[in-house]
Backbone and ligand atoms as CSV (ligand in chain L), in Angstrom:
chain,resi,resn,atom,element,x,y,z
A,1,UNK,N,N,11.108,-10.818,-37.595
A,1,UNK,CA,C,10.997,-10.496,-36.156
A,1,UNK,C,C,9.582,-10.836,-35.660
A,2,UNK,N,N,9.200,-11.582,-34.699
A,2,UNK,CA,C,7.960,-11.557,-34.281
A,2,UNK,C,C,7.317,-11.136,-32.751
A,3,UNK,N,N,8.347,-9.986,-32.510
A,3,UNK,CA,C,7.741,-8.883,-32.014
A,3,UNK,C,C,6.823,-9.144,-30.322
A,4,UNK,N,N,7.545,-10.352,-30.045
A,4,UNK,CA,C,7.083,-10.710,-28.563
A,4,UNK,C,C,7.407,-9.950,-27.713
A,5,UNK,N,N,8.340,-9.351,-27.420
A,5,UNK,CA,C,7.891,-8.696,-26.104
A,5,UNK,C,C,7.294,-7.322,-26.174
A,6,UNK,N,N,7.097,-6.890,-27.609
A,6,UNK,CA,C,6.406,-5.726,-27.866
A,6,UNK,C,C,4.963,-6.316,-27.096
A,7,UNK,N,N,4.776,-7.434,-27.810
A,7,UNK,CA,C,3.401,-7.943,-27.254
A,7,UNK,C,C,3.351,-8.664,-25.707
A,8,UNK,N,N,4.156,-8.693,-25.238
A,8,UNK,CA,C,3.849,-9.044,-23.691
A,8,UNK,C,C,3.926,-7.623,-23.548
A,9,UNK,N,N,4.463,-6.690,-23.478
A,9,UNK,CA,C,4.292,-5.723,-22.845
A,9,UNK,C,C,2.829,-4.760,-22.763
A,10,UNK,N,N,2.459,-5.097,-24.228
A,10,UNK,CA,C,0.979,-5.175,-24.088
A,10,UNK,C,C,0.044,-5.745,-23.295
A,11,UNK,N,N,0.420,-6.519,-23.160
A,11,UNK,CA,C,-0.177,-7.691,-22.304
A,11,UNK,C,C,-0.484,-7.205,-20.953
A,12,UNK,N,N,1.285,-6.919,-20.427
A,12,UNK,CA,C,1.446,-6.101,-19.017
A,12,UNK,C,C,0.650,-4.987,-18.669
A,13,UNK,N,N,1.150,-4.444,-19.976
A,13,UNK,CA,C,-0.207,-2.877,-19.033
A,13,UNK,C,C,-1.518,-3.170,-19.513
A,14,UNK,N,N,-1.972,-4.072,-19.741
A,14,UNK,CA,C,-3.376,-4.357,-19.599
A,14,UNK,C,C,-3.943,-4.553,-17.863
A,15,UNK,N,N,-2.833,-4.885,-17.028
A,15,UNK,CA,C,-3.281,-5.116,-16.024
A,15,UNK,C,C,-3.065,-3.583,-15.323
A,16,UNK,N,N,-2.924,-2.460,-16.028
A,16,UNK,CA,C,-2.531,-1.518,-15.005
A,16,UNK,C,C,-3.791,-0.459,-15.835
A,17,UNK,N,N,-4.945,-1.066,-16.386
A,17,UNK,CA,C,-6.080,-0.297,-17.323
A,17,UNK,C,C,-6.910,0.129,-15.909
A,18,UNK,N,N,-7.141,1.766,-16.120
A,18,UNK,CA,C,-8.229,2.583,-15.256
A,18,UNK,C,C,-9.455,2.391,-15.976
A,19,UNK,N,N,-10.390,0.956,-15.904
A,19,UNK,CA,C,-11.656,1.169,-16.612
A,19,UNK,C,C,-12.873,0.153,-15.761
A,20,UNK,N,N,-12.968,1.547,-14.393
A,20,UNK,CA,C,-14.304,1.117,-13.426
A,20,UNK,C,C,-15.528,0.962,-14.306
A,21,UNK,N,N,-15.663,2.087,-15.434
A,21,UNK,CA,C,-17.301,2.621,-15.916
A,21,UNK,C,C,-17.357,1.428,-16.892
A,22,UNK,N,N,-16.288,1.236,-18.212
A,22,UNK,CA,C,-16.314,0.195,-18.458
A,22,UNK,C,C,-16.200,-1.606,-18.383
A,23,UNK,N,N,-15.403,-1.632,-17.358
A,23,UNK,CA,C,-14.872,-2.742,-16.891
A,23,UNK,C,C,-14.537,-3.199,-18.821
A,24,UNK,N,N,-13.466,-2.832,-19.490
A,24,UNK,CA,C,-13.287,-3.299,-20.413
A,24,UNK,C,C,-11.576,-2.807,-20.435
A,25,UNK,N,N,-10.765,-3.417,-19.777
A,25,UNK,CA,C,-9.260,-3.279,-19.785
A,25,UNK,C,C,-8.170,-3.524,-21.458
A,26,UNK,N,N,-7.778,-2.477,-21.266
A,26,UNK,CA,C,-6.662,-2.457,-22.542
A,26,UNK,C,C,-5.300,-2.539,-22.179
A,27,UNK,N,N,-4.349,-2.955,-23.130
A,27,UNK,CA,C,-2.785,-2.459,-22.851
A,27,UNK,C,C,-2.723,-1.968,-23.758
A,28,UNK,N,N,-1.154,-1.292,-24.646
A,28,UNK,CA,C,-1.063,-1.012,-25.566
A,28,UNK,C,C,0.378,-0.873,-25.361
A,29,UNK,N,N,1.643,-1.499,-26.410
A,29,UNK,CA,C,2.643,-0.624,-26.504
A,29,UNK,C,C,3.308,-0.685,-27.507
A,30,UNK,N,N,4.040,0.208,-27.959
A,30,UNK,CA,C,4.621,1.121,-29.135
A,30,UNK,C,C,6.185,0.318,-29.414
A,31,UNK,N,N,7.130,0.120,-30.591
A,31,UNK,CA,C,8.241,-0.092,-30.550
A,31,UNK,C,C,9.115,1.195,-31.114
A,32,UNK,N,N,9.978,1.361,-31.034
A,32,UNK,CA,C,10.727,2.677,-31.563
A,32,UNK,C,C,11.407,2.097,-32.348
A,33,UNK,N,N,12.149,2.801,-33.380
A,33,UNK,CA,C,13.221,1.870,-33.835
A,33,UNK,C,C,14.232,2.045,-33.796
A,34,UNK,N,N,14.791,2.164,-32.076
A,34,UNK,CA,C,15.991,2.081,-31.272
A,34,UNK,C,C,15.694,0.366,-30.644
A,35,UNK,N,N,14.560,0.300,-30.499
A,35,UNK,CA,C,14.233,-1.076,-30.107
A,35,UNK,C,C,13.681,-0.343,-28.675
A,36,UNK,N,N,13.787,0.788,-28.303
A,36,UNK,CA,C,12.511,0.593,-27.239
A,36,UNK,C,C,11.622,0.778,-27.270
A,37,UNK,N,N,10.880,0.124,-25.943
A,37,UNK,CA,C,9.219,-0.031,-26.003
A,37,UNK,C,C,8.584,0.852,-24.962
A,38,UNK,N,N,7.394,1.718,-25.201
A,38,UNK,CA,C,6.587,1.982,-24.049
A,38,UNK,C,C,5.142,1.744,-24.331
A,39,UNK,N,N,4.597,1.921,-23.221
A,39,UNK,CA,C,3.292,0.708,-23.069
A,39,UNK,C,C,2.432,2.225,-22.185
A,40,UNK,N,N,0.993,2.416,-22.953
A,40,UNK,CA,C,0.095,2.474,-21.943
A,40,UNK,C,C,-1.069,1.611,-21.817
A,41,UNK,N,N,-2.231,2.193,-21.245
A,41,UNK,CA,C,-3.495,1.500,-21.160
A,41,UNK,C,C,-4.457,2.867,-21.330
A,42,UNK,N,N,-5.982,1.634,-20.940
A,42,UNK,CA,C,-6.887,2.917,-21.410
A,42,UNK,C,C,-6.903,3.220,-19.798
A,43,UNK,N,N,-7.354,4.720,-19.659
A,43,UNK,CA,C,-7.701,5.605,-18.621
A,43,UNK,C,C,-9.185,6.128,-18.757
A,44,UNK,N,N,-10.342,5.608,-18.076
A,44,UNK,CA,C,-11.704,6.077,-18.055
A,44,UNK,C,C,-11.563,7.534,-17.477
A,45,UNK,N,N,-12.912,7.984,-17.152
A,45,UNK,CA,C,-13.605,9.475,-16.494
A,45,UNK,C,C,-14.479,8.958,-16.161
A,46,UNK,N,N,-14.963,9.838,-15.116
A,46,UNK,CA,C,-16.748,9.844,-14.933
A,46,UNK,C,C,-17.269,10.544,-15.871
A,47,UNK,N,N,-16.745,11.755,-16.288
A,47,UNK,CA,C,-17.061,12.200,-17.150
A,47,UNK,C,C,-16.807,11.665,-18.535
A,48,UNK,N,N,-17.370,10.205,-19.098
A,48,UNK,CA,C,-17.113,9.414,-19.965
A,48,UNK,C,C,-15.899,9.595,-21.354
A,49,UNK,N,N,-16.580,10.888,-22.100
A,49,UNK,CA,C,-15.740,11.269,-22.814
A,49,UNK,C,C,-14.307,11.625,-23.056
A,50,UNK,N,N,-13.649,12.209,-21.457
A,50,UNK,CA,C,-12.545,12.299,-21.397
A,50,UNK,C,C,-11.629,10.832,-21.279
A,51,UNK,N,N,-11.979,9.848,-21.286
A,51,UNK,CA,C,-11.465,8.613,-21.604
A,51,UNK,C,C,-10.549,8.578,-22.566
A,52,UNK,N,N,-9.434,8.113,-22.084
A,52,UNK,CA,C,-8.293,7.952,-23.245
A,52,UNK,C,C,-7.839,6.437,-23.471
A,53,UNK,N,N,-7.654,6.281,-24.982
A,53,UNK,CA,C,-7.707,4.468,-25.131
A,53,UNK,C,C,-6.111,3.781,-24.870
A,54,UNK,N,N,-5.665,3.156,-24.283
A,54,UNK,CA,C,-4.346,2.453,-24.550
A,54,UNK,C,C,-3.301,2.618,-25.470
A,55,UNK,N,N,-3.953,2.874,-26.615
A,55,UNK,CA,C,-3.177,3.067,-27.939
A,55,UNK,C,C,-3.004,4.786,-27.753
A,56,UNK,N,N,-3.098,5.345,-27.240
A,56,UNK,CA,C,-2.874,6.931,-26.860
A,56,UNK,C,C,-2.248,6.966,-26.250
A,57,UNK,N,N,-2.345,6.710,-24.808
A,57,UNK,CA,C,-1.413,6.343,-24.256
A,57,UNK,C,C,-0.496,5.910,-24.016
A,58,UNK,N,N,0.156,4.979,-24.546
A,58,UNK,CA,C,1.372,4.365,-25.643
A,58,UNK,C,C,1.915,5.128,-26.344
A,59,UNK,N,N,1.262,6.215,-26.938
A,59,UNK,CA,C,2.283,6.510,-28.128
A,59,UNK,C,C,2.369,8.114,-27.489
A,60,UNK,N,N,1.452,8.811,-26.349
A,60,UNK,CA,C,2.164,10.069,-25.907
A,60,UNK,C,C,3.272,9.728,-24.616
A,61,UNK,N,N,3.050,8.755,-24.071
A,61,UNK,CA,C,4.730,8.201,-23.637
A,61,UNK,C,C,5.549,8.221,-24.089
A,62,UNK,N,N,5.702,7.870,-25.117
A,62,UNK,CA,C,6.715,7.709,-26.263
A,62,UNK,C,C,7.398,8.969,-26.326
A,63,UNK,N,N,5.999,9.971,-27.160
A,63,UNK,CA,C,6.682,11.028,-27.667
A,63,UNK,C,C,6.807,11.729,-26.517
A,64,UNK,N,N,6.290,11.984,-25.469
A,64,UNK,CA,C,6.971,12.540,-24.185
A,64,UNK,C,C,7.951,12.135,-23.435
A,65,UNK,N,N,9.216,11.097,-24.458
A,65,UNK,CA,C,9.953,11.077,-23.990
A,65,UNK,C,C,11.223,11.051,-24.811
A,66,UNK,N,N,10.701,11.772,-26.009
A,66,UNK,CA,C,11.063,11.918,-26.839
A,66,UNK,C,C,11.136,11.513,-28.364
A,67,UNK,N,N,10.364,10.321,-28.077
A,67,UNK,CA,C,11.372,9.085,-29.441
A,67,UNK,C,C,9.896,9.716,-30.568
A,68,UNK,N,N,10.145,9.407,-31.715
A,68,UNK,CA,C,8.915,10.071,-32.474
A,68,UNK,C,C,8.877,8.793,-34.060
A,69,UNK,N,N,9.627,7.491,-33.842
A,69,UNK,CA,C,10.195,6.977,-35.103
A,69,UNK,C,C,10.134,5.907,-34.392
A,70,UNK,N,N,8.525,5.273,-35.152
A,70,UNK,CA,C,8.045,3.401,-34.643
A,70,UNK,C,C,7.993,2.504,-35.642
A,71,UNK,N,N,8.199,1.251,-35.370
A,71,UNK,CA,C,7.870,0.263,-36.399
A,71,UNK,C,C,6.684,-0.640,-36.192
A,72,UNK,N,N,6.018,-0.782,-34.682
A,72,UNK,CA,C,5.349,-1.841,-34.547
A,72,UNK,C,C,4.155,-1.090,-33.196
A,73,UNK,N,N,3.011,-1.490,-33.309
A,73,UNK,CA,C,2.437,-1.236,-32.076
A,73,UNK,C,C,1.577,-2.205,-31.516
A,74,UNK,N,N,1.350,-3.035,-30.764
A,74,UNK,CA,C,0.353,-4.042,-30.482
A,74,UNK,C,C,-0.697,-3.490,-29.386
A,75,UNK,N,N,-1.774,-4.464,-29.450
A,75,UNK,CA,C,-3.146,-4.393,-28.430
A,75,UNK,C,C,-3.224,-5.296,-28.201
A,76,UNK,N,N,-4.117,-4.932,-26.909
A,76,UNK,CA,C,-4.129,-6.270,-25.884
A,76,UNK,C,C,-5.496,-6.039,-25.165
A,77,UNK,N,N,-6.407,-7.200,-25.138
A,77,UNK,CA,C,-8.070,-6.681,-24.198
A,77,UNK,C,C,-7.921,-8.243,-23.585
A,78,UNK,N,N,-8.120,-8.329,-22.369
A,78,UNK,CA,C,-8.198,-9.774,-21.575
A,78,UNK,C,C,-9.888,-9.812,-21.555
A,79,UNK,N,N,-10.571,-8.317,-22.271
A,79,UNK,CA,C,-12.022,-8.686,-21.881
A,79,UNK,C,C,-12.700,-8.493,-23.605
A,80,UNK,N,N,-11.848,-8.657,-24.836
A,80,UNK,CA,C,-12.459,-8.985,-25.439
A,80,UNK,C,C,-12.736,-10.180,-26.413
A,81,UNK,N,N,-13.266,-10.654,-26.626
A,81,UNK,CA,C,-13.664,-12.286,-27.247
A,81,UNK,C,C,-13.170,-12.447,-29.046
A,82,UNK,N,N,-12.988,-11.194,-29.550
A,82,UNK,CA,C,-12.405,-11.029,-30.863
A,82,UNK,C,C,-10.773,-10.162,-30.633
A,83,UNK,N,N,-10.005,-10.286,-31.835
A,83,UNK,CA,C,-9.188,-9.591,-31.764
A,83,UNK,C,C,-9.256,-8.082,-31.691
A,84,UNK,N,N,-8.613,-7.312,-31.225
A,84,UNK,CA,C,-8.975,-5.813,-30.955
A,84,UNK,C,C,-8.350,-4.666,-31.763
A,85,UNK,N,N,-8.942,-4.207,-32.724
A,85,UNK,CA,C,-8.002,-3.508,-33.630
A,85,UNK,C,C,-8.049,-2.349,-33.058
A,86,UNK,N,N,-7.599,-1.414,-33.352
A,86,UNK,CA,C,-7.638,0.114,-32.736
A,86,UNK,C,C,-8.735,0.951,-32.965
A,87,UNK,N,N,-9.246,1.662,-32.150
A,87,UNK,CA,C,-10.529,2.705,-32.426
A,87,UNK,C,C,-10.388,3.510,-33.825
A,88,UNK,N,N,-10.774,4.059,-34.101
A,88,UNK,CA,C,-11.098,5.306,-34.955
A,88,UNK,C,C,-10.241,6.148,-34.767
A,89,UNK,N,N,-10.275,6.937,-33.670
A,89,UNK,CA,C,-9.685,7.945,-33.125
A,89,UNK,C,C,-7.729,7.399,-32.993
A,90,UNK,N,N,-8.375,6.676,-32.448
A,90,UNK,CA,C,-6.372,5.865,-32.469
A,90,UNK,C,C,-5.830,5.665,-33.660
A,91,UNK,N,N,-6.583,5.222,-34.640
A,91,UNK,CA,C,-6.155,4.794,-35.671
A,91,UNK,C,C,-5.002,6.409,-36.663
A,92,UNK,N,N,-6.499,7.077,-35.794
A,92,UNK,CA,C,-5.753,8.742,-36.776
A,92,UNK,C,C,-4.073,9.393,-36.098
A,93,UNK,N,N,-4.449,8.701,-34.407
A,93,UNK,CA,C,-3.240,9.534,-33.889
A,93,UNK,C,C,-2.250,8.464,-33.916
A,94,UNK,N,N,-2.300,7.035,-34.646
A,94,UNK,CA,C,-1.087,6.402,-34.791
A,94,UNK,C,C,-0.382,7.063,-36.277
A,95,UNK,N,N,-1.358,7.277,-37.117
A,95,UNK,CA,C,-0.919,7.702,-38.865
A,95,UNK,C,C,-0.598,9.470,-38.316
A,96,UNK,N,N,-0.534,9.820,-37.272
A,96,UNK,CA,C,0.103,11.331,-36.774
A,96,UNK,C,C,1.896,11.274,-36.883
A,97,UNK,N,N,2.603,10.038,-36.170
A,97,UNK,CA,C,3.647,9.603,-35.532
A,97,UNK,C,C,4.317,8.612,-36.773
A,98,UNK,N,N,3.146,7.764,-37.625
A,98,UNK,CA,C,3.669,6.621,-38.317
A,98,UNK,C,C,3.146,6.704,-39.486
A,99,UNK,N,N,4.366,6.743,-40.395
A,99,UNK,CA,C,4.177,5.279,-41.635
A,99,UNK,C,C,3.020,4.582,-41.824
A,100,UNK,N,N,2.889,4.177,-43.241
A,100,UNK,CA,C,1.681,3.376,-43.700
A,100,UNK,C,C,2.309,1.979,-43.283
A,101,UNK,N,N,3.572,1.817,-43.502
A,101,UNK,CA,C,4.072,0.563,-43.291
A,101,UNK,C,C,4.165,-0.058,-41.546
A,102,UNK,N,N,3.948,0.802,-40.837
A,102,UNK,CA,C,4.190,0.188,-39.113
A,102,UNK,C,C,3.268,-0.815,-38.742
A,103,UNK,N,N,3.798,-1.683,-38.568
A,103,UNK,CA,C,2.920,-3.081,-38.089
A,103,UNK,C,C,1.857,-2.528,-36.860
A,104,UNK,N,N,0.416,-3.582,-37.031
A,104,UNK,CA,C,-0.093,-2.844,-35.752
A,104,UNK,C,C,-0.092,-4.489,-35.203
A,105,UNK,N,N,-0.204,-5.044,-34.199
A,105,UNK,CA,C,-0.371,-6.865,-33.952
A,105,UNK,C,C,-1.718,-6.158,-32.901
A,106,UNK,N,N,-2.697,-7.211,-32.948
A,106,UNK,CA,C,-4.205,-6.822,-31.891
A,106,UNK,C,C,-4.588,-8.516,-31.976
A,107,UNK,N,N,-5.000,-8.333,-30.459
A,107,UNK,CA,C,-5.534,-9.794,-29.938
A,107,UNK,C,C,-6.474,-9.573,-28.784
A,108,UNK,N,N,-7.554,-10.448,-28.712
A,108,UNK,CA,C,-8.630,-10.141,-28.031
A,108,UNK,C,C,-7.501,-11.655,-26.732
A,109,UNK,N,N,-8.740,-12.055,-25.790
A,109,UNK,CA,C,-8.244,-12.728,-24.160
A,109,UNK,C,C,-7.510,-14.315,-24.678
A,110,UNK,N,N,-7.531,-14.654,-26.383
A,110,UNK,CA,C,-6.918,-15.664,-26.857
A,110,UNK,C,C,-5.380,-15.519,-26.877
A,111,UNK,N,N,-5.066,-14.322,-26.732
A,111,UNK,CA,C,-3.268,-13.805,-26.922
A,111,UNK,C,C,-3.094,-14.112,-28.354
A,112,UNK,N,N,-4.072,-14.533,-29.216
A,112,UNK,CA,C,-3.462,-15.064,-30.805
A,112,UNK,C,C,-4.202,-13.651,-31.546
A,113,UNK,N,N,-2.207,-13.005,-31.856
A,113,UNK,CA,C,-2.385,-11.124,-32.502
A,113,UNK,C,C,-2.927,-12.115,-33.995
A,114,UNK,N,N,-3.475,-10.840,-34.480
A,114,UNK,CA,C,-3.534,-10.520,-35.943
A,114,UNK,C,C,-2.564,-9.657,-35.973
A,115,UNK,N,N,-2.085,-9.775,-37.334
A,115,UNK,CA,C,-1.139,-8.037,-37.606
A,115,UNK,C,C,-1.602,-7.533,-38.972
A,116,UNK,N,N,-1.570,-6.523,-39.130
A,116,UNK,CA,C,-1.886,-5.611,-40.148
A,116,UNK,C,C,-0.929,-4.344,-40.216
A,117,UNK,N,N,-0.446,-3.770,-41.724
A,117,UNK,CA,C,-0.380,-2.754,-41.636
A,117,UNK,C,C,-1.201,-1.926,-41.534
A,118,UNK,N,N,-0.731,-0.220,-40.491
A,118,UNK,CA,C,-1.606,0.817,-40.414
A,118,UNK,C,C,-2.196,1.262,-41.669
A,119,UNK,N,N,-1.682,1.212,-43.172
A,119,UNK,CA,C,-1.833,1.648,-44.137
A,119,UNK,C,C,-3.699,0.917,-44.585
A,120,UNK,N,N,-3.435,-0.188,-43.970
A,120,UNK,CA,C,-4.770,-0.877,-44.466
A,120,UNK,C,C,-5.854,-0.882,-43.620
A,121,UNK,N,N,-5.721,-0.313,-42.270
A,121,UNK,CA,C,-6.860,-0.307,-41.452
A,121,UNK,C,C,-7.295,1.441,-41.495
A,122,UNK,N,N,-5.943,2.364,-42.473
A,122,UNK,CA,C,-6.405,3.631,-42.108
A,122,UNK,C,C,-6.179,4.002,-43.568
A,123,UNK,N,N,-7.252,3.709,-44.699
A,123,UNK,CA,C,-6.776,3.874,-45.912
A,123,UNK,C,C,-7.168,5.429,-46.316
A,124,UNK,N,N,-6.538,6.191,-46.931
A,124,UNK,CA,C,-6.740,7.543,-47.732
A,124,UNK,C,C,-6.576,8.758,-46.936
A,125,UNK,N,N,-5.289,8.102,-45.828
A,125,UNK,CA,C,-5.232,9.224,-44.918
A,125,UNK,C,C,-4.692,10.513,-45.389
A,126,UNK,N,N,-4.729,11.574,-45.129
A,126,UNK,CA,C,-4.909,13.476,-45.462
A,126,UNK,C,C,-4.453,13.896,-44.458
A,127,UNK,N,N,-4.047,15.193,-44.473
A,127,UNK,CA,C,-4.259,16.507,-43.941
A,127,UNK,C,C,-2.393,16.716,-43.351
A,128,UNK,N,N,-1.227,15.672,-43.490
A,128,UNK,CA,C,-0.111,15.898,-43.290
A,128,UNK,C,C,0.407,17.509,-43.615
A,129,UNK,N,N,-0.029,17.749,-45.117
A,129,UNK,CA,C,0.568,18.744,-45.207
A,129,UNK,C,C,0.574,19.783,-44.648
A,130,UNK,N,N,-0.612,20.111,-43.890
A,130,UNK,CA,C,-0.792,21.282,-42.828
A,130,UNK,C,C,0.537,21.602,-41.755
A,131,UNK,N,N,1.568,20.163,-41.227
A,131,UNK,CA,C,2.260,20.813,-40.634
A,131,UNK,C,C,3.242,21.895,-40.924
A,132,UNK,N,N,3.274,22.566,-40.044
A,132,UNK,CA,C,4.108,23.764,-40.347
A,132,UNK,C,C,5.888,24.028,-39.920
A,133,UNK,N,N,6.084,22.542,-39.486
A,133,UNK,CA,C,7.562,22.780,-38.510
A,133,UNK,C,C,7.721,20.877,-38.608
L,1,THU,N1,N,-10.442,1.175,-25.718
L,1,THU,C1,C,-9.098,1.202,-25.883
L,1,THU,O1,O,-8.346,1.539,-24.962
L,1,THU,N2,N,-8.603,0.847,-27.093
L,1,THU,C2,C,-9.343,0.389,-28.134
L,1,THU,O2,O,-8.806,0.073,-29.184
L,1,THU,C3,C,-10.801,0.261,-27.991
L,1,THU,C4,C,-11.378,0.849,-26.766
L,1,THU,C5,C,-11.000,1.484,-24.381
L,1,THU,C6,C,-11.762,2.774,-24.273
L,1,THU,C7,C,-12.684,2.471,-23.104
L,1,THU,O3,O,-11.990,2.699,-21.890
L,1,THU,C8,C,-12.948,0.975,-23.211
L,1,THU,O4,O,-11.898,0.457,-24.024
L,1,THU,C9,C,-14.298,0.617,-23.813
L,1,THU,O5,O,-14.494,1.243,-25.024
């Protein structure tokens, strides 16, 4: 499968990114494995920190709409010059929802993804067992 319109849809909500402070626009969207897709972007603050990245946004769509079971997630930056892998912070709340095995595809303003599994950009991940339900 090579996962194109997961990645146009990335693409798409790149143009719908809230980022005045940065001027650095994201998309992001998620596949389920019903085969649907939802897509956010990043959302700035003035108050900087409350900034939420694309890849968050993407995947609490998702689960706020129920679906909780992905195979693929792509990124999308029209403003960056390398491919764009996921933050830190994203990286932890995709391994929240997913599998070591869920494809991530990231491409900087060339549209040419890399893909990786999450397992290898988020190695020795912990603390699952804490859930309680
Ligand atoms: N950002 C994302 O949305 N995803 C990433 O993977 C990296 C960073 C956003 C956060 C902020 O709005 C802007 O890009 C600059 O860091």
């Amino acid at each position: 499968m090579d996962y194109i319109k997961l990645k146009e849809s990335a693409i798409k909500a790149s143009n719908s990114s809230y980022a005045p402070y940065s001027n650095f626009h994201v998309g992001a969207s998620i596949q389920c494995k019903d085969g649907s897709i939802y897509s956010g972007c990043n959302v700035e603050n003035r108050s900087y920190g409350l900034t939420n990245c694309a890849e968050r946004s993407a995947i609490f769509n998702a689960i706020g709409d129920g679906k909780k079971d992905f195979t693929a997630i792509a990124i999308y930056s029209p403003d960056s010059e390398y491919p764009l892998p996921p933050c830190g912070a994203c990286r932890q709340v995709i391994t929240e929802f997913c599998d070591g095995n869920v494809l991530v595809f990231f491409s900087g303003k060339d549209k040419i993804f890399k893909m990786l599994l999450i397992k290898d950009l988020y190695p020795f991940d912990s603390l699952h067992d804490l859930k309680k339900e």
